[in-house]
C-alpha positions as CSV (number, residue, x, y, z in Angstrom):
1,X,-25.7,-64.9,231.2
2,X,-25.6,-68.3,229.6
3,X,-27.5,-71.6,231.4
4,X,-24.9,-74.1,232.6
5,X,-27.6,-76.9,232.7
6,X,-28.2,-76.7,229.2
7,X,-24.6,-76.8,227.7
8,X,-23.0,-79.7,230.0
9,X,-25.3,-82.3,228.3
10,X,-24.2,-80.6,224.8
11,X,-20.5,-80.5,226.0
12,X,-20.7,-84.1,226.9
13,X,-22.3,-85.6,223.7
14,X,-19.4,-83.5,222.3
15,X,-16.5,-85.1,223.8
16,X,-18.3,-88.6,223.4
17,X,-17.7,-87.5,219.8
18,X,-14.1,-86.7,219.6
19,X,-13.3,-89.9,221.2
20,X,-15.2,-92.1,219.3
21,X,-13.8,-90.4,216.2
22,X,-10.3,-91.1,218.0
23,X,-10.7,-94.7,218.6
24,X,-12.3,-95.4,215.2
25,X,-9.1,-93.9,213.6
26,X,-6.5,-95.5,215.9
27,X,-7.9,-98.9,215.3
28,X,-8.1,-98.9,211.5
29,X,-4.7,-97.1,211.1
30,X,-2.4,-99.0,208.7
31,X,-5.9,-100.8,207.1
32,X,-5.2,-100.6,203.0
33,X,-3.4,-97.8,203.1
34,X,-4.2,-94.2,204.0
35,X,-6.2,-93.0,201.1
36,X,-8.6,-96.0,201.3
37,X,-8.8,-96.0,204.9
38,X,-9.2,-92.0,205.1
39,X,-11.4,-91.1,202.3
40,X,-13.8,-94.5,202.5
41,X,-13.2,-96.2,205.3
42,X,-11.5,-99.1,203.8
43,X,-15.1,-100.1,202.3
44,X,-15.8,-102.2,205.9
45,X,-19.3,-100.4,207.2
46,X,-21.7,-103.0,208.6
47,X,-25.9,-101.8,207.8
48,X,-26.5,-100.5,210.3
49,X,-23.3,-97.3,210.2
50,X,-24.2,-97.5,207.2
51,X,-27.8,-96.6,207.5
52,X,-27.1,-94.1,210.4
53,X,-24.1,-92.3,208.6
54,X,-26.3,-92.3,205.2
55,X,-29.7,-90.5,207.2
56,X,-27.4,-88.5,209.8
57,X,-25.4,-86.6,206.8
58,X,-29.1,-86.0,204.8
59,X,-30.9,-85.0,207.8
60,X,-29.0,-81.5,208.2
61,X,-30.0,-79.0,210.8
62,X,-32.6,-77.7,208.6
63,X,-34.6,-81.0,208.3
64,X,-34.3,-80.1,212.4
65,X,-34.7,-76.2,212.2
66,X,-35.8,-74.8,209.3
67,X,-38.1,-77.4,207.4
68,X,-40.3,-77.9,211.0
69,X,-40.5,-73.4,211.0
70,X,-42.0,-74.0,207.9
71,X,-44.2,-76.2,208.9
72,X,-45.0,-73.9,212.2
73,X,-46.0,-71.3,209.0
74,X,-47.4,-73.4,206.6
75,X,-49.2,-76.3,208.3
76,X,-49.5,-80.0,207.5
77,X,-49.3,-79.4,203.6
78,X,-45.3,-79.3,204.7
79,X,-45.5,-82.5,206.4
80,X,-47.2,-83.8,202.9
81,X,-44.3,-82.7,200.8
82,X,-41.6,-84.2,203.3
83,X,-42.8,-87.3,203.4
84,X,-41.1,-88.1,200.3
85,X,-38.0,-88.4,201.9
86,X,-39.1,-91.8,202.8
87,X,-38.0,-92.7,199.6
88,X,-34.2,-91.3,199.9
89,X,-32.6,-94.2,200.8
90,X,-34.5,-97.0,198.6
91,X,-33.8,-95.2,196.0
92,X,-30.0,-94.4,196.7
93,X,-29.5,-97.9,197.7
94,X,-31.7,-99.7,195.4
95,X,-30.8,-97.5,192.4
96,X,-27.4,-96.5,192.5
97,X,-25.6,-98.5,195.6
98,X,-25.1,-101.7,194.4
99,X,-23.7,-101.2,190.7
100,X,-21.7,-98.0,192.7
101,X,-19.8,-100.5,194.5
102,X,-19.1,-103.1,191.9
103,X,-17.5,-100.5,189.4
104,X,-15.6,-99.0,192.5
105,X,-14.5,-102.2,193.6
106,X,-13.3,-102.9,190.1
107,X,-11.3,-99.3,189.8
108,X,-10.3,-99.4,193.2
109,X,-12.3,-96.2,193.6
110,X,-12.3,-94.0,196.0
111,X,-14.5,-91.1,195.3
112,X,-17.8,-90.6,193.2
113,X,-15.5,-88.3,191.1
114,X,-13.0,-91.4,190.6
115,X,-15.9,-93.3,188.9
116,X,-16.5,-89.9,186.9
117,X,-13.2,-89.3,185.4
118,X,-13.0,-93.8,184.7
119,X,-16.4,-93.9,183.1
120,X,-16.0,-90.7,180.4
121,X,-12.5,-90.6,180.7
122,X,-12.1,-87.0,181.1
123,X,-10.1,-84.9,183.3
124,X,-11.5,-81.9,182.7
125,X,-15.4,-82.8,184.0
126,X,-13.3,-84.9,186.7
127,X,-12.1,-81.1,187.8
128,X,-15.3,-79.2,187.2
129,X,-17.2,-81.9,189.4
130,X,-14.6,-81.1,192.1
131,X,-15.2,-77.5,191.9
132,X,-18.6,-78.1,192.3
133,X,-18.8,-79.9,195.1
134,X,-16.5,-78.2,197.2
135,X,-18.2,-74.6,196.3
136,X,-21.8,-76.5,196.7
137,X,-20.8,-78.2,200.1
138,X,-19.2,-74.9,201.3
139,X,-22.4,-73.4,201.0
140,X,-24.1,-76.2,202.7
141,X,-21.5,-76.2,205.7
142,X,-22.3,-72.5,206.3
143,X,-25.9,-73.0,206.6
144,X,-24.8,-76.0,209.0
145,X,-22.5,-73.6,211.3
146,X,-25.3,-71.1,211.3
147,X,-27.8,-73.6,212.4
148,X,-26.4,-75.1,214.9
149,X,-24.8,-71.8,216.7
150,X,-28.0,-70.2,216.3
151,X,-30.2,-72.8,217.9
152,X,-27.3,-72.6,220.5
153,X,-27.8,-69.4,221.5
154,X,-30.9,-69.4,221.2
155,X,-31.3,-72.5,224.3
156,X,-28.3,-72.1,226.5
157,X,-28.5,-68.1,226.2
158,X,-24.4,-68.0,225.6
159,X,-23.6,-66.3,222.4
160,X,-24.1,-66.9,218.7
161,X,-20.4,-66.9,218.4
162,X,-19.3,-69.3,221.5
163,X,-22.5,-72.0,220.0
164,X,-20.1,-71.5,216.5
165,X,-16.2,-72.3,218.4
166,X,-17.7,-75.0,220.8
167,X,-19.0,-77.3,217.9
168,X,-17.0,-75.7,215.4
169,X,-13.7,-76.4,216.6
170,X,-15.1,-80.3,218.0
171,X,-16.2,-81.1,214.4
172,X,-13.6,-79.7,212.5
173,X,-11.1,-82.0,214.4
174,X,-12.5,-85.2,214.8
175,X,-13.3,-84.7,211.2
176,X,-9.5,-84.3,210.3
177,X,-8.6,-86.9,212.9
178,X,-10.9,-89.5,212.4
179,X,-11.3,-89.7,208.6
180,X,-14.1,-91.5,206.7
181,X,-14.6,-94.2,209.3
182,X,-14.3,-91.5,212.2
183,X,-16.9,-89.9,210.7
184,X,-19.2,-93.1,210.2
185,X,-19.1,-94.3,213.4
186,X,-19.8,-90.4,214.9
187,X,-22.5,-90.1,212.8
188,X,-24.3,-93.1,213.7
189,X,-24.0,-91.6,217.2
190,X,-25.7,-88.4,215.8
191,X,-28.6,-90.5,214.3
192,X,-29.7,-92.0,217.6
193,X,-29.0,-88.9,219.3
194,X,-31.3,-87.3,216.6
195,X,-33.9,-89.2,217.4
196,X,-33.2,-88.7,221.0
197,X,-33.9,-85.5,220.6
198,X,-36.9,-85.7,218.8
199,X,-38.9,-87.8,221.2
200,X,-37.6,-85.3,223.8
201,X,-38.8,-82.1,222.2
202,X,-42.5,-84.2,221.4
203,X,-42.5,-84.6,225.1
204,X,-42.4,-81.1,225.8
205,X,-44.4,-80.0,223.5
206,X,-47.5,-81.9,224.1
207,X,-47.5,-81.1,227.6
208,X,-47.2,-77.5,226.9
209,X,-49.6,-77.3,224.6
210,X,-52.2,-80.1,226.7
211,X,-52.1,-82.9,225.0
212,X,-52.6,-83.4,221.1
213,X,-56.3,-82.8,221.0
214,X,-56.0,-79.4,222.3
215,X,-53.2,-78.2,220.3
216,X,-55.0,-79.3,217.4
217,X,-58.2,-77.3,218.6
218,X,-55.6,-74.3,219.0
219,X,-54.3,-74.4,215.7
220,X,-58.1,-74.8,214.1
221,X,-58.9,-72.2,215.9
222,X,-56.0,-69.7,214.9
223,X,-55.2,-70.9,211.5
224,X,-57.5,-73.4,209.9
225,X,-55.9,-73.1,206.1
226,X,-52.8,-75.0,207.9
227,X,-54.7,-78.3,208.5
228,X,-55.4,-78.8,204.8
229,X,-53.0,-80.5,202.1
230,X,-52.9,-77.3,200.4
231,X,-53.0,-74.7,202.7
232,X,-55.1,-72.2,202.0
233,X,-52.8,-71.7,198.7
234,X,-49.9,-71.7,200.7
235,X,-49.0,-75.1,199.4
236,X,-49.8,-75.5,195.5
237,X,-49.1,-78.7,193.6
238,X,-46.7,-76.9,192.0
239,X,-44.7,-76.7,194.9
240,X,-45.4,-80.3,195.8
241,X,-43.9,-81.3,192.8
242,X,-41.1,-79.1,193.2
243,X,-40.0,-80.0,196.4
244,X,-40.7,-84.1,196.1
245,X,-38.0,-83.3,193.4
246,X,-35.4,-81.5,195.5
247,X,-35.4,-83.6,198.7
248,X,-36.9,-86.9,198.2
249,X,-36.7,-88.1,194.0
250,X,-33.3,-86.2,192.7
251,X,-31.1,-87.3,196.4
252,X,-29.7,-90.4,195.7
253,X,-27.6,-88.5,193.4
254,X,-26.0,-86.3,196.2
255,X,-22.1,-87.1,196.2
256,X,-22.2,-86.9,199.8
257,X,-24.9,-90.3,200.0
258,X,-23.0,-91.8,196.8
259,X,-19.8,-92.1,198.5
260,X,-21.5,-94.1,201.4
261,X,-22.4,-96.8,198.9
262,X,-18.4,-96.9,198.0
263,X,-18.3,-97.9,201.6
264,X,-20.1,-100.5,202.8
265,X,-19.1,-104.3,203.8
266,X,-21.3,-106.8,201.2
267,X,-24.7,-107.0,199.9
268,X,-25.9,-108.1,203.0
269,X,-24.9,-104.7,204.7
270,X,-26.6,-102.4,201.6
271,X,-29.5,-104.9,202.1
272,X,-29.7,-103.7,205.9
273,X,-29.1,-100.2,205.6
274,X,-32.1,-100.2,203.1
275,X,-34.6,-101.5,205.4
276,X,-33.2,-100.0,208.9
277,X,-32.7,-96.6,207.3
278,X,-36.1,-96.3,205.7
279,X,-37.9,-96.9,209.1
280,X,-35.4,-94.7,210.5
281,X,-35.8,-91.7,208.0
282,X,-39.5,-91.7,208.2
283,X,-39.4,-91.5,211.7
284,X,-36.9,-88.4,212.1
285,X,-38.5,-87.0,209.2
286,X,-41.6,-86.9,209.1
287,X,-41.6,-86.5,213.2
288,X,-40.0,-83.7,213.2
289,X,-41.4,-81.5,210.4
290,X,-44.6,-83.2,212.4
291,X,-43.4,-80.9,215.6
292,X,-43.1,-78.0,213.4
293,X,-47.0,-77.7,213.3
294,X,-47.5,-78.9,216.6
295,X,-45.1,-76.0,218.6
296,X,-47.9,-73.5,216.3
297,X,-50.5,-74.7,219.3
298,X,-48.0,-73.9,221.8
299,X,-46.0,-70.3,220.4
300,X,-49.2,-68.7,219.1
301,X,-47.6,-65.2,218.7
302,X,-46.9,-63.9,214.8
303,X,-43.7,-64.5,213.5
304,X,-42.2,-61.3,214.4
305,X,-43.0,-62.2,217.8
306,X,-40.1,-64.3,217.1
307,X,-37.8,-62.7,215.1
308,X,-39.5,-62.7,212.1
309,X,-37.9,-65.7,210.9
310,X,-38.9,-69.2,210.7
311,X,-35.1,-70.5,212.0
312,X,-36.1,-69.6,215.1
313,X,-39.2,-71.5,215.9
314,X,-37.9,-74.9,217.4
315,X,-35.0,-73.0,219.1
316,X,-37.8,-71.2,221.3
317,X,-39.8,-74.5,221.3
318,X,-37.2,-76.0,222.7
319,X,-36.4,-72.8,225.2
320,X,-40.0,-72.5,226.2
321,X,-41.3,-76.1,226.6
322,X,-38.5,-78.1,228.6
323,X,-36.9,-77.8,231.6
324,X,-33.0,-76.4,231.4
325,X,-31.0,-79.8,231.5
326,X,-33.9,-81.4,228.9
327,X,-33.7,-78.5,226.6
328,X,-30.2,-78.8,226.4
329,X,-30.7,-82.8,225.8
330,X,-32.8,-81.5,223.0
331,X,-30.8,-79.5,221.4
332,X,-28.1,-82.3,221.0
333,X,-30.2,-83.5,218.1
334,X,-30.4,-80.9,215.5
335,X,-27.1,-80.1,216.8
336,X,-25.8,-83.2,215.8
337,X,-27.8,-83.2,212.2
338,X,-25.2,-80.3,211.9
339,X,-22.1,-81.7,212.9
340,X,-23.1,-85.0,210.9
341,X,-23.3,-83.4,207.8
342,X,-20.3,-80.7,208.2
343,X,-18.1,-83.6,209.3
344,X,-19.6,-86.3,206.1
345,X,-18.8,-82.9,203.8
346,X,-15.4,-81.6,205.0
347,X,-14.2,-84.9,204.6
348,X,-16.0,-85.2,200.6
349,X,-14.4,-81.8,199.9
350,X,-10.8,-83.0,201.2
351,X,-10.8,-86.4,199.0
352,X,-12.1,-84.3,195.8
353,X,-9.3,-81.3,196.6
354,X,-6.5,-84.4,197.6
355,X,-7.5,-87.2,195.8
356,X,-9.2,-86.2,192.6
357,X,-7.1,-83.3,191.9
358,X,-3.9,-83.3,193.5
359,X,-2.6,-86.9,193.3
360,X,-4.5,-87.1,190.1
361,X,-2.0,-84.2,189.0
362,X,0.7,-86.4,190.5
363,X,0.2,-89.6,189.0
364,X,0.3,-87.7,185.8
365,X,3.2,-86.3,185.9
366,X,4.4,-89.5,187.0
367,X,5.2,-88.4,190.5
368,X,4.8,-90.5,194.3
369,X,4.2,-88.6,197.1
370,X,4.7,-90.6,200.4
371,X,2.2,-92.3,202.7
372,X,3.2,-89.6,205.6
373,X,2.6,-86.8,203.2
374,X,-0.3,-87.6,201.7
375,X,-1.8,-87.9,205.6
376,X,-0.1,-84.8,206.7
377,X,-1.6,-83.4,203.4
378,X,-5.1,-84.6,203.6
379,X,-5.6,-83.8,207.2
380,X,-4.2,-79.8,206.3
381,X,-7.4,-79.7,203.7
382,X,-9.7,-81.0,205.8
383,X,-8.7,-78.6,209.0
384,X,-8.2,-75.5,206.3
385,X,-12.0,-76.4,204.5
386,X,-13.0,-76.2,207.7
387,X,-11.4,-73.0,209.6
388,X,-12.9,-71.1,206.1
389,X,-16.0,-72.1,206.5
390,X,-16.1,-71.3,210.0
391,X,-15.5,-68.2,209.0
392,X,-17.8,-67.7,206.4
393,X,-20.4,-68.2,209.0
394,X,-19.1,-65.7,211.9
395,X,-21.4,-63.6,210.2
396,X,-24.5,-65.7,209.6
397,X,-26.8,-65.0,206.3
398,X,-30.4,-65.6,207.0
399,X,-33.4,-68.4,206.4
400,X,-30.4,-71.3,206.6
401,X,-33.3,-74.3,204.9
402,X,-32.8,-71.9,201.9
403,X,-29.4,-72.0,200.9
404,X,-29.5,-75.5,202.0
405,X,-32.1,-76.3,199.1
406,X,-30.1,-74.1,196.7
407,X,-27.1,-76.7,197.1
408,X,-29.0,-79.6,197.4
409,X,-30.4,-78.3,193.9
410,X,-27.2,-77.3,192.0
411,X,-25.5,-80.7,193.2
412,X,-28.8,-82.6,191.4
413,X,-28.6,-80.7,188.5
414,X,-24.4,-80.9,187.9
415,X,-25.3,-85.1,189.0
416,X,-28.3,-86.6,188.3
417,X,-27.8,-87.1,184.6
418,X,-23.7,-87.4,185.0
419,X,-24.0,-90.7,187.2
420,X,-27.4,-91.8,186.2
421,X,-26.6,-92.0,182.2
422,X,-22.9,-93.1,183.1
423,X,-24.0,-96.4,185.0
424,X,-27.7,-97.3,182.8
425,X,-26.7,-95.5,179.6
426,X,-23.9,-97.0,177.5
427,X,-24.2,-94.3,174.9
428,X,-23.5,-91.8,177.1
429,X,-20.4,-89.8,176.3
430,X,-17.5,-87.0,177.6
431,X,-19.5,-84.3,175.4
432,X,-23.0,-85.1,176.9
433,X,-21.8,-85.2,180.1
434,X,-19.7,-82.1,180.1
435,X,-22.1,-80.0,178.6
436,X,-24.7,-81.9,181.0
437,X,-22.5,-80.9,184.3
438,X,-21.7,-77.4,182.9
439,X,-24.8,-75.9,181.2
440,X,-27.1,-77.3,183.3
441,X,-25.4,-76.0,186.7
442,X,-25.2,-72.7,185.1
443,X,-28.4,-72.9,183.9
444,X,-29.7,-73.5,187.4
445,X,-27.6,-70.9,189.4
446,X,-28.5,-67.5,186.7
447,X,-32.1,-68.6,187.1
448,X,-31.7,-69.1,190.9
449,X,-30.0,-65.6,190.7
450,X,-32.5,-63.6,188.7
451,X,-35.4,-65.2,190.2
452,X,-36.7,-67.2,186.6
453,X,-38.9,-69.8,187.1
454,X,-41.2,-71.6,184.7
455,X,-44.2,-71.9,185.0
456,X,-43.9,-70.9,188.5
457,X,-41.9,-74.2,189.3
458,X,-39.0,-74.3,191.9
459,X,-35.7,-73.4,189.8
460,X,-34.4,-77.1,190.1
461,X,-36.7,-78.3,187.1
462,X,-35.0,-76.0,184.9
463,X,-31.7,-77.2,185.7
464,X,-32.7,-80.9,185.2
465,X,-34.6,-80.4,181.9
466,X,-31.3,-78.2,180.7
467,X,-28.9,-80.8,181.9
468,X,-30.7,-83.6,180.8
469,X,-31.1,-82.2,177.1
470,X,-27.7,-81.5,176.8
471,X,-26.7,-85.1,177.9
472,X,-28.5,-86.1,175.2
473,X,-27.6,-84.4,172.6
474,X,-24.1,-83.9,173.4
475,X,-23.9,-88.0,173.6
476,X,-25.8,-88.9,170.6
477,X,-23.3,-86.3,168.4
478,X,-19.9,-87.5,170.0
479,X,-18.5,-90.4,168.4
480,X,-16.2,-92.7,171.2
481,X,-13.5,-94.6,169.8
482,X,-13.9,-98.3,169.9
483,X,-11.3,-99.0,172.3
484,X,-12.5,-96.5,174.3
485,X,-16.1,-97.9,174.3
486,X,-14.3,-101.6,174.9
487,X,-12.7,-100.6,177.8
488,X,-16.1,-98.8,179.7
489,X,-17.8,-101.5,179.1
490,X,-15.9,-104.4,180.5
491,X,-16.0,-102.3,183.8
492,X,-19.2,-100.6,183.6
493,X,-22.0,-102.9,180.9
494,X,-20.1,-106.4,181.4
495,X,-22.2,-109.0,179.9
C-alpha cells in the first residue's frame, strides 16, 4: 500500500509544473514566430533561467541517485572526481556561449545543428548529428524515467510503474505544450527545488546518523579506504582523469547546454548565468555526491542488503531518515533533476527531427508548410519522442548513472571537435568533420561494446583521440572553394 503523505507534496510540485509551463507558453505565443519561440524561446532568457535551466538539464537524476550510490561505495575519492563539474558552466559559457550566439544571431539559428550544417555546409553531417542526438538523448531519457520511477517507488511505496505514468505523462505534456521557454521557466523551478531537496535529505541524515562527527567515526570505523582520495585503489588516477573528462572538461559541448547559449537575452544575462550557476552547481553537486558518503554512516548493511545496486541507496536514505511528508519533499529534487532533463531533451530531439530535418527537406524542395502545421507538427514529435521513451523504460535496465555516462560520452565524442574546430579553427572542413562525427562515435560505441580500453582508461579518451585525428586530417586534405571559405568567414572569423 502506497504512503499518501509522501506523494501529495510530489503531486503538487507537479501541477505547479504544468501550469507554469502553461502560462510561459500562452504569454509568448505569437513572439517571432513559432519555430523561434518553440525551439529557443525567442532568445529572451534573463541569467538567472538561464543559469537554472542550464544546471537543472546537466544535473540528471543520476547526479541525484546514482553518482551519490557511488559515493555511498566508493567514498570521498567520488566527491574528488565530481568536483570538476564546478567548471561546467565557465567553461560552456566562457568558451562556447558568447561566439554561439553571435553566429546564431547572424543565421537566425535555431539549433546547434543549424550552426552545423551553416558552418561546413553539409547536409549530410547536419543529418548524422540529428541521428545522434536523438538515439543519444533516447538513451539518456530512459535512464531519466527509470530514475525517477524507481526512487518513487522506492519512497512512497506505490509502484515502479504508477512513479513512471505520474511524472511520465506531467513531463511529456508540459514539454509539448510549453516549448523551449516552457521548459526554461519549469526548470528553473526544478533547480531550486533541487536544492530544496538537498538541504532536506542533509537534515535527515545527520540526525540519523548523530551528527557529522559520528558518522564520520562510523564510516572510519567500517570502511577506512573510503576516506582517502584514492580509495584503497578503488579510485586510480586513471579514473580521475577519465571521469574529469566525461562530466566536467568535454560538457560544454553537450547539445543539450549549447542550445541554452542560443537562448539567452544579452551579454549581461550570459555574464549572470556564469557566476549564479557556478555557485549554484557546486553546491548541488558537490552536496549531494557529499550525502552519498554520509548515508554510508547511517545504512551500514552491504549492498545486497539493498538490492545489490548502488540506485537504490538515496531512495532508502530518503525512506529511512525522514519523516513521510519530508521524504516525499525530498524526493521532489532528484525527481525534478529527471523531469528537467527529459523535458530540456524531448524538446532538442523534436527541433533536430522538425527543424533540422524536416523543414530542412522542405525548404529544399522549395516547399512552405504553414505556421499551424508546423505547431501541430512539432508538438506530435515531441508527445510521440516521448510516449517511446516511456516505453522503453516500462521495463527498466539496471545501474541508470551508467548508460547516462555512456551518452554523455558518445555526444562528446560525435561534438567536441565538430563545434570546437568549427568556431576557433578556420581550416576546419566538411571532410574532417564528417569523418570526425562518424569515426570517432563509432569508434567510441564498438569499444564501449567489446569492453576496449587503453591503457585501462574510460572508453571516452578513445573516442576523442579518434575523433580528433580524423578532424585533422580529414581538414588539412580537403581543399574548400574560395567562395565557400568567403562566405564562413564573414559569419564565423569576421575581422
Amino acid at each position: 500500500m502506497g504512503n499518501l503523505v509522501a506523494l501529495i507534496p510530489l503531486v503538487i510540485f507537479l501541477a505547479v509544473a504544468l501550469i507554469i509551463s502553461f502560462v510561459a507558453r500562452r504569454r509568448s505565443a505569437g513572439e517571432g514566430g513559432f519555430v523561434k519561440e518553440y525551439f529557443i524561446g525567442n532568445r529572451t532568457l534573463g541569467g538567472f533561467v538561464l543559469a537554472m535551466t542550464t544546471i537543472a538539464t546537466y544535473g540528471s537524476v543520476s547526479s541525484f541517485v546514482g553518482g551519490p550510490g557511488q559515493a555511498w561505495m566508493v567514498g570521498w575519492g567520488w566527491v574528488y572526481m565530481a568536483v570538476v563539474q564546478v567548471t561546467a558552466l565557465v567553461l560552456l559559457y566562457g568558451i562556447v556561449g558568447k561566439k554561439l550566439a553571435l553566429v546564431a544571431r547572424k543565421l537566425d539559428a535555431v539549433t546547434v545543428i543549424d550552426i552545423v550544417r551553416a558552418r561546413y555546409n553539409s547536409n549530410a553531417l547536419a543529418n548524422i548529428s540529428a541521428i545522434i542526438v536523438v538515439l543519444f538523448f533516447a538513451a539518456t531519457m530512459v535512464a531519466q524515467f527509470v530514475g525517477g520511477a524507481k526512487l518513487f517507488e522506492a519512497v512512497t511505496g506505490y509502484s515502479y510503474l504508477v512513479g513512471l505514468v505520474l511524472f511520465g505523462a506531467a513531463v511529456i505534456l508540459f514539454t509539448t505544450i510549453g516549448g523551449f521557454r516552457g521548459v526554461a521557466f519549469t526548470d528553473a523551478l526544478c533547480g531550486i527545488i533541487m536544492l530544496v531537496g538537498i538541504f532536506v535529505l542533509a537534515g535527515g541524515i545527520l540526525v540519523a546518523g548523530g551528527g557529522y562527527e559520528n558518522i564520520m567515526d562510523t564510516i572510519k570505523a567500517n570502511h577506512p579506504a573510503m576516506l582517502e582520495p584514492f580509495s584503497g585503489g578503488s579510485m586510480p588516477a586513471g579514473l580521475y582523469f577519465t571521469q574529469w573528462l566525461l562530466v566536467g572538461i568535454l560538457t560544454f559541448v553537450l547539445p543539450q547546454s549549447m542550445v541554452r547559449c542560443m537562448g539567452f537575452k544579452d551579454t549581461k544575462a550570459l555574464h549572470g548565468a556564469m557566476i549564479t550557476g557556478t555557485v549554484i552547481i557546486g553546491l548541488m553537486m558537490i552536496g549531494v555526491t557529499s550525502l552519498g558518503v554520509l548515508s554510508a554512516g547511517v545504512l551500514t548493511g552491504s549492498l545486497a542488503d539493498y538490492g545489490a545496486s548502488v540506485d537504490n541507496i538515496i531512495p532508502q536514505a530518503i525512506a529511512q531518515t525522514l519523516p513521510a511528508w519530508l521524504a516525499g519533499v525530498a524526493i521532489i529534487g532528484p525527481i525534478a533533476a529527471s523531469i528537467s532533463t527529459v523535458s530540456s531533451l524531448l524538446i532538442a530531439s523534436s527541433s533536430a527531427i522538425i527543424k533540422d530535418v524536416y523543414l530542412h527537406s522542405c525548404e529544399q524542395h522549395g516547399k512552405q508548410p504553414s505556421e499551424r502545421g508546423i505547431a501541430r507538427g512539432s508538438q506530435l514529435v515531441t508527445l510521440v519522442v516521448g510516449v517511446i521513451v516511456f516505453a522503453l523504460a516500462v521495463v527498466p535496465p539496471d545501474v541508470i548513472w551508467k548508460i547516462n555516462m555512456f551518452a554523455f560520452g558518445g555526444l562528446e565524442t560525435a561534438f567536441f571537435w565538430v563545434m570546437v574546430c568549427g568556431l576557433f579553427w578556420r581550416r576546419a572542413g566538411k571532410l574532417g568533420a564528417l569523418l570526425s562525427m562518424a569515426g570517432g562515435t563509432v569508434a567510441y560505441c564498438a569499444c564501449m561494446a567489446v569492453g576496449f580500453k587503453a591503457f585501462g582508461l574510460h572508453q571516452i579518451v578513445i573516442g576523442i583521440v579518434v575523433a580528433g585525428a580524423l578532424m585533422v586530417v580529414g581538414s588539412l586534405i580537403e581543399k574548400r572553394p574560395a567562395a565557400e571559405q568567403k562566405a564562413v568567414d564573414a559569419v564565423f572569423f569576421p575581422e
